[in-house]
C-alpha positions as CSV (number, residue, x, y, z in Angstrom):
1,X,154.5,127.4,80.8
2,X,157.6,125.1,81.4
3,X,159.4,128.8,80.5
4,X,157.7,130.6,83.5
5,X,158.3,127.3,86.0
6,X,162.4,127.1,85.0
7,X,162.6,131.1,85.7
8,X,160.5,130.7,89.1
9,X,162.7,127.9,89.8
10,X,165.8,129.9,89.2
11,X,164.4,132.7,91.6
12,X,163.5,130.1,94.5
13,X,167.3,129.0,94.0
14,X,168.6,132.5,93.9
15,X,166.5,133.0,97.4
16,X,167.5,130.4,99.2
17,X,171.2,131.3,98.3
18,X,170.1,134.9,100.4
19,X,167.8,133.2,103.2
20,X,170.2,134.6,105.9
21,X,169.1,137.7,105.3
22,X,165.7,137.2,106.7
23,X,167.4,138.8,110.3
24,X,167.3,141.8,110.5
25,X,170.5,142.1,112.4
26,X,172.5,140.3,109.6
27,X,171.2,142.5,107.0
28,X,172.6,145.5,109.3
29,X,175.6,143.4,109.3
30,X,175.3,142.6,105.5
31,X,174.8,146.0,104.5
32,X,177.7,147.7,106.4
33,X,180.1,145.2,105.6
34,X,179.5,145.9,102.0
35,X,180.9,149.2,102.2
36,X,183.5,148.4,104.9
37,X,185.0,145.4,103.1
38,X,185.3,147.8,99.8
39,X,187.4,149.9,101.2
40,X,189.5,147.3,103.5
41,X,190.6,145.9,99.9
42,X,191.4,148.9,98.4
43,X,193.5,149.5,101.0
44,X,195.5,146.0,100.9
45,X,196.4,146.2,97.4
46,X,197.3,150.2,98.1
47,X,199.5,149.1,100.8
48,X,201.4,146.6,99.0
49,X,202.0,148.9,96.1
50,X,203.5,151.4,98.4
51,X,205.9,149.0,100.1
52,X,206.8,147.6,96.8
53,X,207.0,150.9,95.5
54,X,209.9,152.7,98.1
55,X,211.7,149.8,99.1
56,X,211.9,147.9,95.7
57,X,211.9,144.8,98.2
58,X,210.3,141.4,98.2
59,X,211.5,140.6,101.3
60,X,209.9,144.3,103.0
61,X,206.6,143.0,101.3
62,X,206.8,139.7,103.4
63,X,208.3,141.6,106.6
64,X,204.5,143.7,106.3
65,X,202.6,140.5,105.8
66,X,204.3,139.0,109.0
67,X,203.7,142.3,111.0
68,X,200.0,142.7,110.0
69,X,199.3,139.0,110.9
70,X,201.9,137.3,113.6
71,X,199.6,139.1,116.4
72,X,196.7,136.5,115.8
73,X,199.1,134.1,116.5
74,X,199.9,135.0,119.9
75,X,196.2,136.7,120.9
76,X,193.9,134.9,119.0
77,X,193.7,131.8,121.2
78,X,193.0,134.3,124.0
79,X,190.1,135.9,122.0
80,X,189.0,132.6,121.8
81,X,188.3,132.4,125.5
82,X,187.1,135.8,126.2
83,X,184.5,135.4,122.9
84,X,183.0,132.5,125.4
85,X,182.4,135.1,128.3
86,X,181.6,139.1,126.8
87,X,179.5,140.6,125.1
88,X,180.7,140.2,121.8
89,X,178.7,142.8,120.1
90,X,180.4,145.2,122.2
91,X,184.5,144.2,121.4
92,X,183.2,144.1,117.7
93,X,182.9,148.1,117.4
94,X,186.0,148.4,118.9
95,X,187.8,146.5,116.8
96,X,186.3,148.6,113.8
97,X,187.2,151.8,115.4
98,X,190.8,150.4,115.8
99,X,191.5,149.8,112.1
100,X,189.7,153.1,111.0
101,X,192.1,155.4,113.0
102,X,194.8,153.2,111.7
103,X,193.7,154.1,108.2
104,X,193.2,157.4,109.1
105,X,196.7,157.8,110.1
106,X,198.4,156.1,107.5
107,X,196.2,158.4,104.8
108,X,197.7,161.4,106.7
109,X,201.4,159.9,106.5
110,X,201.2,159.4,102.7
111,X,199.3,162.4,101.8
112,X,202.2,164.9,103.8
113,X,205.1,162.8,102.4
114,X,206.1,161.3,105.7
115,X,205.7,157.8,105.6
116,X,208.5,155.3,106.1
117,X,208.1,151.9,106.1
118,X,208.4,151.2,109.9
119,X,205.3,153.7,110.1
120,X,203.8,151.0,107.6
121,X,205.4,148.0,110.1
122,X,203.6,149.9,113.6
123,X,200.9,150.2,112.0
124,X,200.2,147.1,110.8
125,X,200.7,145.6,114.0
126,X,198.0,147.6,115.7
127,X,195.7,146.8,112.6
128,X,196.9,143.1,113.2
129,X,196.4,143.2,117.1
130,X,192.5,144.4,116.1
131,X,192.1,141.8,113.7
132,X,193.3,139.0,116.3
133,X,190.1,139.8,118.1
134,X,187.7,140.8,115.2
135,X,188.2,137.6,113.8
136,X,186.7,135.0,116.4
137,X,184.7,137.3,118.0
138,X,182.3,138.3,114.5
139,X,183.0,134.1,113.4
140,X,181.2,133.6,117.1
141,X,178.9,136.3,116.7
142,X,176.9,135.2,114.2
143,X,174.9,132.9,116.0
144,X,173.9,135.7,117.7
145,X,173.1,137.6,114.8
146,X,171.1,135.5,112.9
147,X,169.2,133.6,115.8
148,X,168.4,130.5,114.1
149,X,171.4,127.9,113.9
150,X,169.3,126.5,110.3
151,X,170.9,129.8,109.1
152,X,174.1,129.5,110.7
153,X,175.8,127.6,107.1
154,X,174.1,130.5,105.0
155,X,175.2,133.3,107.1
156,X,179.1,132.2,107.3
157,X,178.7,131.4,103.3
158,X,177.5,135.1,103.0
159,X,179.7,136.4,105.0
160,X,182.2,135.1,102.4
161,X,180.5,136.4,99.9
162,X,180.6,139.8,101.0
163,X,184.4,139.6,101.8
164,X,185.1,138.0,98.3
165,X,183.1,140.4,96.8
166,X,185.0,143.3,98.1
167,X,188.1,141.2,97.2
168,X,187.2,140.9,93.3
169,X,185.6,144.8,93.6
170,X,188.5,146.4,95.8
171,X,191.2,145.8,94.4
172,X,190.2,146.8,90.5
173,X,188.9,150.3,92.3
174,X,192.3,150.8,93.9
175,X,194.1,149.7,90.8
176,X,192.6,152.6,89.1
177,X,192.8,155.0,92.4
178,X,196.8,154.3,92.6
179,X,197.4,155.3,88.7
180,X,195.4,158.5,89.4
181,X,195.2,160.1,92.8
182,X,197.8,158.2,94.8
183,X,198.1,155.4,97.6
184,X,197.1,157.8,100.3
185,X,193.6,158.6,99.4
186,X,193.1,155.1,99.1
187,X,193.6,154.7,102.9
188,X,191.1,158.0,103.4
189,X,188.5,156.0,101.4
190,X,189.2,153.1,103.6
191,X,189.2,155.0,107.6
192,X,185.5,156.8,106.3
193,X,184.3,152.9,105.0
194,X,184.3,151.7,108.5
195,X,181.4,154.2,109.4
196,X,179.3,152.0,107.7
197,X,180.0,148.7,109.7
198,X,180.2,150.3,113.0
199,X,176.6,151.8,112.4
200,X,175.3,148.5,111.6
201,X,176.9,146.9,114.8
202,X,175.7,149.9,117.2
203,X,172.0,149.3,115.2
204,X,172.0,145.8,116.2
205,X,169.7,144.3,119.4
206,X,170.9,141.3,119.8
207,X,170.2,139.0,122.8
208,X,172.9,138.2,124.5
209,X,173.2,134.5,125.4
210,X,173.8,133.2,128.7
211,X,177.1,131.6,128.9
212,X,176.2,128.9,131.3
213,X,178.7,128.6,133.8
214,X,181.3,130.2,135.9
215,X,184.7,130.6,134.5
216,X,188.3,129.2,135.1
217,X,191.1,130.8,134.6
218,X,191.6,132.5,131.4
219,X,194.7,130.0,131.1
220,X,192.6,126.9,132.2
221,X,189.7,127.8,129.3
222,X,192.7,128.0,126.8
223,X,193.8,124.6,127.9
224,X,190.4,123.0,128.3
225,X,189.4,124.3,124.4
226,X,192.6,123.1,122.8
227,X,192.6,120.2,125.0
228,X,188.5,119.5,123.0
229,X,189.6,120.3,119.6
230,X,192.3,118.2,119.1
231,X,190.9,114.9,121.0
232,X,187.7,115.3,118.7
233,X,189.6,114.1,115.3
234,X,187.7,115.7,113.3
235,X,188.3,119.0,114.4
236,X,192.2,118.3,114.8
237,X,192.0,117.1,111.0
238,X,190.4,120.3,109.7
239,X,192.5,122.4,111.6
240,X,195.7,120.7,110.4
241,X,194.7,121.1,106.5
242,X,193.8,124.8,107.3
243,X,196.9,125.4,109.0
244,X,199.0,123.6,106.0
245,X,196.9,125.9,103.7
246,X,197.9,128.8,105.5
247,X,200.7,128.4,106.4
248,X,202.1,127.5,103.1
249,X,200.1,128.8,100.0
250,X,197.9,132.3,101.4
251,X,201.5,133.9,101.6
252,X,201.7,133.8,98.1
253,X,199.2,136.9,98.1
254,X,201.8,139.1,99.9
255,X,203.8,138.8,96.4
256,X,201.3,140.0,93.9
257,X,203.2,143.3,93.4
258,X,206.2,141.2,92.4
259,X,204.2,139.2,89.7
260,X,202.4,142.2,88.7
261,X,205.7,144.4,87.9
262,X,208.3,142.3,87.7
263,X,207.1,139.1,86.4
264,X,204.3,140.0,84.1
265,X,205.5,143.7,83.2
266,X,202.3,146.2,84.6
267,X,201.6,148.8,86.8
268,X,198.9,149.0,89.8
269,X,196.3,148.1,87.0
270,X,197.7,145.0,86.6
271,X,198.2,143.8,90.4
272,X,194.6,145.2,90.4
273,X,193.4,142.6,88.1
274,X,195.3,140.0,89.5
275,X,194.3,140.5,93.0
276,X,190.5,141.2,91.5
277,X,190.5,137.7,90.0
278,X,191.7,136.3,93.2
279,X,188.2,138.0,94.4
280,X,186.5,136.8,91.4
281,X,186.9,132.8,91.9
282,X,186.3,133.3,95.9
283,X,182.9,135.2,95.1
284,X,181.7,132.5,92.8
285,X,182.8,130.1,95.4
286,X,181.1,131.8,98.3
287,X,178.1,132.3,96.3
288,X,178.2,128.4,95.4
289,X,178.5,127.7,99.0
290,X,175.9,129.7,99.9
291,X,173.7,127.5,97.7
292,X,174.5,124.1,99.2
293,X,171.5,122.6,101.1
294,X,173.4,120.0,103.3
295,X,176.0,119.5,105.3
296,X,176.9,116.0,103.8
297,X,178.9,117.2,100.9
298,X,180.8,119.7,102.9
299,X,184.0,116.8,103.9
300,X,184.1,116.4,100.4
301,X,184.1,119.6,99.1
302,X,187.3,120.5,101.4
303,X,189.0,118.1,100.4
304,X,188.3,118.6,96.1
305,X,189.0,122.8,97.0
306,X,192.1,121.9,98.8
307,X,193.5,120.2,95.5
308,X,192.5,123.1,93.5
309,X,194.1,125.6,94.7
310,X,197.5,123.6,95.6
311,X,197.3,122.8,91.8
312,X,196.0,126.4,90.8
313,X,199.0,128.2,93.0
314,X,201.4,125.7,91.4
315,X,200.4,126.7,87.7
316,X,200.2,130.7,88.0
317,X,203.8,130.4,89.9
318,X,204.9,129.2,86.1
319,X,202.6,131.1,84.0
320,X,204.3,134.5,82.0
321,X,201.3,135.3,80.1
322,X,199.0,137.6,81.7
323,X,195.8,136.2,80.5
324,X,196.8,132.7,81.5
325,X,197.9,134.1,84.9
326,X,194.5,135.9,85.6
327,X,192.6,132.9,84.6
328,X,194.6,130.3,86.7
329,X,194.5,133.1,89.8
330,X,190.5,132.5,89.4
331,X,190.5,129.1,90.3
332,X,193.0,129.8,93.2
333,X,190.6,132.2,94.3
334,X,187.5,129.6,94.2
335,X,189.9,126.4,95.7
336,X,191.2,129.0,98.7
337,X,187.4,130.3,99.7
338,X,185.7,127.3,99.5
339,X,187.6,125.3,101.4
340,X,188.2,127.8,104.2
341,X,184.7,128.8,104.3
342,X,183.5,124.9,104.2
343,X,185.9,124.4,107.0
344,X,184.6,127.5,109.1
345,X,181.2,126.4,108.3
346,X,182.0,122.3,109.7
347,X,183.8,123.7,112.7
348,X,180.3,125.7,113.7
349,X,178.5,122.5,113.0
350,X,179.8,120.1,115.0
351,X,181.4,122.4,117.9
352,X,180.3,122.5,121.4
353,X,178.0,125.6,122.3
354,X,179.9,126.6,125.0
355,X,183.5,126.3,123.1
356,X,182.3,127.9,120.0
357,X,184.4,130.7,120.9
358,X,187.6,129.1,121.2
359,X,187.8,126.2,118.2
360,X,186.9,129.4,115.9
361,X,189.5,131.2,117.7
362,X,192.1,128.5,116.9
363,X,190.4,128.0,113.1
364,X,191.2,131.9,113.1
365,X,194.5,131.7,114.2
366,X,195.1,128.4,111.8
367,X,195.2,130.9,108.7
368,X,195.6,134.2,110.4
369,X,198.5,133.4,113.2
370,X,200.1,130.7,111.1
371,X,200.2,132.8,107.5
372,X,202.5,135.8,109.0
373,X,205.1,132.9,109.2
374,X,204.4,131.4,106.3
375,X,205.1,135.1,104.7
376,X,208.3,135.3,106.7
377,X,209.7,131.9,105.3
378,X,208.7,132.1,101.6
379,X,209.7,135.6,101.7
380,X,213.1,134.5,103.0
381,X,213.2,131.8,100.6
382,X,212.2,134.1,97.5
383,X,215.7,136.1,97.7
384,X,217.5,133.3,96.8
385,X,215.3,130.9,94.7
386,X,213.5,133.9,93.2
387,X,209.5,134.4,94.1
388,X,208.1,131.9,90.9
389,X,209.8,128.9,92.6
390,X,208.8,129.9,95.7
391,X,205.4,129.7,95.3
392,X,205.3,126.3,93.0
393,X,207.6,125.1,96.1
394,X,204.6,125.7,97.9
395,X,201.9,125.0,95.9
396,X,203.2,121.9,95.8
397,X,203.1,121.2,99.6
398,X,199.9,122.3,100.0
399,X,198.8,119.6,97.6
400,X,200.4,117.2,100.0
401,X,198.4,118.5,103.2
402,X,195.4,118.0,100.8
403,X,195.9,114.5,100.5
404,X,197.2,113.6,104.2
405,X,193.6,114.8,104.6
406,X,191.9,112.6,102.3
407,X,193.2,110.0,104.1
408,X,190.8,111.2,107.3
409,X,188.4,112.3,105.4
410,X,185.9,109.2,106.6
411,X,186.5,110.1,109.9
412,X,185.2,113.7,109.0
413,X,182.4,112.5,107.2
414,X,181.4,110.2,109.9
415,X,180.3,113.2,112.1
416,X,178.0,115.0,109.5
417,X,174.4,114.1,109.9
């Protein structure tokens, strides 16, 4: 009897983890994404590889990181404001369709032996320009989605899942996709993945929330939501750490070509696993998110995350054995996703309705806009000090952010209920 009880237990907890999916419109989401987010990591570790591959270049790898992400830096605020006002269902298939002909056309480049890398450089700044307005708009739009705001931490959660899910999947699938067919079919796989996603978006009916009040100036929205976010400490506080974070330790995944063939002595297979371990510790982390019944933990939690993977970057920048290396990138993984996700989650918590769009605009731009520069500096700095150093450099930074925020972290606390 107490047999049957612990297993029904176990399936209660395993339900709750899911109870976002009750919508309809986030299982559309759910469901598409699945497919969409394979295929999006397939073709990140692809791309890599063929950058790394023709130029022989460290510094080329970093350029591509800077050129994929430095648009969200300069658009994503302005996403911000126009997530307040459109219909955000709408600007969501277009940023799909965006990406998909990008992948499209790179898979055509590759596959008739014309590619160069500033194809690689353009189009990675088209991909980035779509990403600067994917980003807040689908972190806004799922309020909207799931309808409920008591489903609004399980929804972000599994959203994270789904992306970290991808990321452990992905990368293993394109490890094995390289060795055998190629880089370029790996984009292919990628342009026909985004069918799914937009089919899920175009299935959605979604009721499209009144906005409230007549607008300003785009330029007087942008001032009035940085003006909110960064007199409400709180909000300045997690934005700083995610910044710091980003700007300083998710560059190091723009190097995983150089630790997989230079430093550790593989092939695609091994920057596969590397990057699929990466995935591994974020999924667990998503999925232990996902399972968290309170907000009152979350302050916490951001702060414990934050000094796991500051210490988890520092030791894999030392490690030579590839065993050791995998392991320590699984913790990285777990320490990177649950503090951005707990953030993300926060953020939604305590923000104003009507500036929802624009503090998840400026959390978007916090580790999208500020990595790209982050990828230009340690990338700069890796020619001379060599990547290894590089990255404990900046491991070891990020530990500091983590503990300028433990200083704040009662103000934070103070504001969760």
């Amino acid at each position: 009897m107490n047999r049957f009880l612990d297993i029904r237990s176990y399936f209660q907890k395993v339900g709750f983890a899911f109870r976002a999916l009750q919508s309809r419109n986030f299982r559309l989401f759910f469901s598409g994404q699945i497919v969409s987010l394979l295929g999006t990591w397939i073709q990140n570790l692809a791309l890599g590889w063929l950058v790394y591959r023709i130029t022989g270049s460290s510094v080329l790898l970093g350029v591509v990181g800077f050129a994929g992400q430095i648009p969200a830096l300069v658009l994503t605020p302005i996403a911000g404001v126009f997530a307040d006002r459109v219909n955000r269902q709408k600007v969501l298939i277009v940023t799909q369709i965006i990406p998909m002909v990008m992948a499209f056309l790179l898979a055509w480049l590759v596959l008739t032996n014309r590619v160069q890398v500033w194809h690689i450089i353009t189009l990675a700044v088209v991909n980035g320009m779509a990403m600067a307005f994917d980003t807040p708009f689908r972190h806004a739009f799922l309020l909207d989605m799931v309808g409920d705001k008591q489903l609004l931490q399980n929804a972000i959660a599994l959203n994270s899942t789904l992306i970290n899910s991808a990321r452990f999947i992905g990368p293993t699938v394109g490890g094995f996709l390289i060795a055998m067919f190629g880089e370029g079919y790996c984009f292919l796989i990628n342009g026909i993945s985004f069918l799914s996603v937009i089919g899920a978006l175009m299935s959605m009916r979604v009721t499209q929330a009144n906005r409230g009040k007549e607008h300003a100036s785009v330029l007087n929205e942008l001032k009035e939501g940085l003006s909110y976010s960064f007199s409400f400490k709180p909000i300045r506080y997690l934005l700083i750490l995610v910044a710091a974070s980003s700007f300083l330790g998710m560059p190091f995944q723009v190097f995983m070509p150089v630790f997989a063939k230079d430093i550790l002595s593989g092939d695609s297979q091994m920057l596969g696993l590397l990057t699929g371990s990466i995935g591994a510790g974020a999924l667990v982390g998503a999925f232990y998110l996902a399972s968290q019944k309170s907000m009152k933990p979350i302050p916490s939690l951001i702060f414990i995350t934050s000094v796991v993977f500051g210490v988890g970057l520092s030791a894999f920048a030392m490690s030579r054995n590839a065993y050791l290396s995998i392991g320590l990138l699984f913790f990285v993984g777990f320490g990177m996703i649950v503090q951005f996700a707990s953030t993300n989650t926060l953020l939604q918590t305590i923000v104003d309705e009507d500036k929802r769009g624009r503090v998840v605009a400026l959390y978007s731009m916090s580790f999208m806009g500020i990595t790209p520069l982050g990828s230009l500096l340690l990338g700069s700095l890796s020619d001379g000090l060599g990547v290894p150093i590089t990255i404990l450099i900046a491991g070891g930074c990020c530990l500091v952010a983590s503990f300028f925020f433990f200083r704040k972290l009662h103000e934070v606390k103070a504001v969760v209920s």
